[in-house]
Backbone as JSON, one array per atom type, in Angstrom:
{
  "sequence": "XXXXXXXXXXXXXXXXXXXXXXXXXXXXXXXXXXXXXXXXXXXXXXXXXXXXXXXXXXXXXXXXXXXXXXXXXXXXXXXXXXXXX",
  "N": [[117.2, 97.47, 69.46], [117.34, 99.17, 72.51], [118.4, 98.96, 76.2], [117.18, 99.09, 79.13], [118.45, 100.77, 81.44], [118.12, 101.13, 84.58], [116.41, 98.48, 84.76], [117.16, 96.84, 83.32], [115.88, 95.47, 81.05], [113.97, 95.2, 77.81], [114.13, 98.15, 75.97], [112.05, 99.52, 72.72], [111.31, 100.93, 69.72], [109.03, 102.17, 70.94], [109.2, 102.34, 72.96], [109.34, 101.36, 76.71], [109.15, 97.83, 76.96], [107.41, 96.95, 79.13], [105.46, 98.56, 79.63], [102.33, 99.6, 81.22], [102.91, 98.87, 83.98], [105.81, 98.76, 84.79], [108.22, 99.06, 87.19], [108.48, 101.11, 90.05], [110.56, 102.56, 90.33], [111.29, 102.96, 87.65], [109.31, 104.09, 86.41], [109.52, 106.62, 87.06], [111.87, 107.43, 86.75], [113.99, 109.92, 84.82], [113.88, 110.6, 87.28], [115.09, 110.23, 90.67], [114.65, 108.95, 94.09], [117.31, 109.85, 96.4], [119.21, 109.68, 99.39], [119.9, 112.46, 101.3], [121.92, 113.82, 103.55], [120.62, 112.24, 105.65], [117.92, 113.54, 104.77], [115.21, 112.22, 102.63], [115.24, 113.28, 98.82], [114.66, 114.59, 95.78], [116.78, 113.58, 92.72], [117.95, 114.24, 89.87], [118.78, 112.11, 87.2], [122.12, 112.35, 85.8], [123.04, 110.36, 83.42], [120.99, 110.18, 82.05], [118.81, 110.52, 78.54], [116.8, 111.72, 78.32], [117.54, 113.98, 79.59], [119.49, 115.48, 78.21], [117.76, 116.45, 75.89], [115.55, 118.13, 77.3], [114.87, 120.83, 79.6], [116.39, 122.33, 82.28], [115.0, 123.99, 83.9], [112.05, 122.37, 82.84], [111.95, 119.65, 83.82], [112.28, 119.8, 86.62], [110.3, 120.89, 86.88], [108.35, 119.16, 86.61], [109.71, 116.94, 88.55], [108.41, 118.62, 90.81], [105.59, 118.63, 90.27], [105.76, 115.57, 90.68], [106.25, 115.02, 93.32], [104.73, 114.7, 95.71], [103.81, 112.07, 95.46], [105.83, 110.85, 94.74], [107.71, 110.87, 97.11], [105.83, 109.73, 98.91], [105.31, 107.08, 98.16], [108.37, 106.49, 98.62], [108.56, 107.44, 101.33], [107.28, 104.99, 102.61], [109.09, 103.51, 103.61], [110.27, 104.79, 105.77], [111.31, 108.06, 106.45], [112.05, 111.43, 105.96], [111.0, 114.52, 103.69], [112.04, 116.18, 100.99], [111.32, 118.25, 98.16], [112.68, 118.97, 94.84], [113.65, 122.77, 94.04]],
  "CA": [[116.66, 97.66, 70.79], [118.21, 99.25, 73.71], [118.72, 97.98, 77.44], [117.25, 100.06, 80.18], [119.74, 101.22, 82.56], [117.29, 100.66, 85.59], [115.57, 97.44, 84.57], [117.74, 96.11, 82.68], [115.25, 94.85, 79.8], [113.95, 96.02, 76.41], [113.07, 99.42, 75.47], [111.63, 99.45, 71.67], [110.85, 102.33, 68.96], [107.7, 102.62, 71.21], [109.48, 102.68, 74.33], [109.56, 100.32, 77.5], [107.92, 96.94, 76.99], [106.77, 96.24, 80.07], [104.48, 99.33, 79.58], [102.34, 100.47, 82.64], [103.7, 97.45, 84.8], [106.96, 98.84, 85.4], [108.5, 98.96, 88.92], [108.3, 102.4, 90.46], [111.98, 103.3, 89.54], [111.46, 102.92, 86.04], [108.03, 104.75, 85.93], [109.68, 108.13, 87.52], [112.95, 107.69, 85.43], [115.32, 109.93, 85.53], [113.59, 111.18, 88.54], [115.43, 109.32, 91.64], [115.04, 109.51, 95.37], [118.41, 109.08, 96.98], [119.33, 110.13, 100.93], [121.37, 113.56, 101.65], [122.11, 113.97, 104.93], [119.67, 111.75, 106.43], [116.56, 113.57, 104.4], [114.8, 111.67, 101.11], [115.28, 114.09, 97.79], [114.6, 113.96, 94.29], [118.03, 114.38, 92.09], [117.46, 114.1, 88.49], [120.22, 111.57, 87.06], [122.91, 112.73, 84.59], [123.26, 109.57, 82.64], [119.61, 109.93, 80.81], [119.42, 110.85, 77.4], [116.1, 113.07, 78.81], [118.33, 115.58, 80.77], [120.09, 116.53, 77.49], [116.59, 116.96, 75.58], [114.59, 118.91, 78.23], [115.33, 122.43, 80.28], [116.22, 121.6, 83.96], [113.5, 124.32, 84.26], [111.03, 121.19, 82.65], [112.52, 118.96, 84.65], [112.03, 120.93, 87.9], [108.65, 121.12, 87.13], [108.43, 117.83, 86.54], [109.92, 116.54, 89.99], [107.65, 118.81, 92.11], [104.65, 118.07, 90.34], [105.45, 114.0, 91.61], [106.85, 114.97, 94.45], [104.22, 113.84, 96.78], [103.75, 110.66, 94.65], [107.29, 110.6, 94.99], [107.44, 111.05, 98.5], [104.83, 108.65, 99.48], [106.16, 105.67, 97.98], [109.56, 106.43, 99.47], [108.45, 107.12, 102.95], [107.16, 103.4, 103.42], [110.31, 103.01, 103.65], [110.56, 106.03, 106.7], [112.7, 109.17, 106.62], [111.67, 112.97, 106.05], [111.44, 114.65, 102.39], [112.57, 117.48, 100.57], [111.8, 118.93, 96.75], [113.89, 119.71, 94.37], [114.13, 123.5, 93.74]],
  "C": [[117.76, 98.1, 71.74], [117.94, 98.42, 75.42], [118.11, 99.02, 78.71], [117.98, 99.67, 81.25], [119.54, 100.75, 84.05], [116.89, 98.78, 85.67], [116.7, 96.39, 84.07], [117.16, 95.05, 81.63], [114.91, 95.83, 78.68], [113.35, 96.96, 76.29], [113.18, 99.22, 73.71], [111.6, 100.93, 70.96], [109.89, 102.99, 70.08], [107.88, 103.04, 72.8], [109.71, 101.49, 75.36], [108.62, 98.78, 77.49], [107.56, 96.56, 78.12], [105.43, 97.6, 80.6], [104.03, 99.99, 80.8], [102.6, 99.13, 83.66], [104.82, 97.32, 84.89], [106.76, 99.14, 86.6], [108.26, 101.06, 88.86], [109.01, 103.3, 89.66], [112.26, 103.46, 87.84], [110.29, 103.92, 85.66], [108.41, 106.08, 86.24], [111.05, 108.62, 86.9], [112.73, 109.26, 84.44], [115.18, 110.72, 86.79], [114.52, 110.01, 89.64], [115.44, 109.67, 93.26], [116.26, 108.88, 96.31], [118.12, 110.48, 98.64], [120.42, 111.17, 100.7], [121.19, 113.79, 102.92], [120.77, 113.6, 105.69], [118.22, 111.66, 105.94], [116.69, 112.75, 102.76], [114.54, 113.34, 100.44], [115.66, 113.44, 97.17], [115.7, 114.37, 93.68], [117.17, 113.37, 90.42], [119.14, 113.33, 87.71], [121.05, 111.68, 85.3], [123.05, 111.48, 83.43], [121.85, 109.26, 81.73], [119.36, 110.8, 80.0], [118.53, 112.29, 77.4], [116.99, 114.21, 79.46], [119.34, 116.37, 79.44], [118.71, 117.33, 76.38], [115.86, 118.0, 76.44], [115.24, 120.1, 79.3], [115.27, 121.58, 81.56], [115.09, 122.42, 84.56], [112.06, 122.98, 84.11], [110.74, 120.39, 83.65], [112.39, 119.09, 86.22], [110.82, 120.81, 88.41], [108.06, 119.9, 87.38], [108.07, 116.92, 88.13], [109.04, 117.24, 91.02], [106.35, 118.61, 91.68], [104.42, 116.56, 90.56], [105.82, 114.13, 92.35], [106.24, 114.24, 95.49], [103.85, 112.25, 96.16], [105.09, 110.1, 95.35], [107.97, 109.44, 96.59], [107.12, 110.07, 99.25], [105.27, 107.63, 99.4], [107.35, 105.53, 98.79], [109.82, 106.33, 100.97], [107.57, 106.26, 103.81], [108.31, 102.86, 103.7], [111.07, 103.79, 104.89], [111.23, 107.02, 105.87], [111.59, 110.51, 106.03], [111.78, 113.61, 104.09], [111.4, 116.4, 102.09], [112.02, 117.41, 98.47], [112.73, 119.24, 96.11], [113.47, 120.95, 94.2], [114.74, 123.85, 92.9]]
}
């Protein structure tokens, strides 16, 4: 078994055990919304094993089809948002 990076509990052959009842940040993994100059954007994070499997084209696609998912969740929290591109 490995350790997720986020969570910090067990992922299996089958994947995350805590299934669909993970937290947000684990369900959009390796999607992440961090702050750049004030606005919320999605960066896609280098340390997951997905970003060497998958085209950053995929990936791309990926992030703007949750974007407003994304988005939403994040801006209960306030601030302004941006796509990735």
């Amino acid at each position: 078994m490995q350790t997720c990076i986020i969570a910090r509990c067990w992922i299996t052959r089958k994947g995350c055990i805590l299934g669909d009842d993970k937290p947000f940040d684990c369900r959009i993994w390796p999607l992440r919304v961090m702050a750049l100059n004030e606005t919320k954007v999605i960066t896609l994070s280098p340390v997951c094993p997905t970003m060497n499997e998958k085209s950053i084209k995929e990936l791309t696609k990926t992030a703007n089809e949750l974007a407003d998912q994304i988005f939403e969740y994040a801006d209960e929290k306030s601030g302004s948002r941006e796509t990735v591109s």
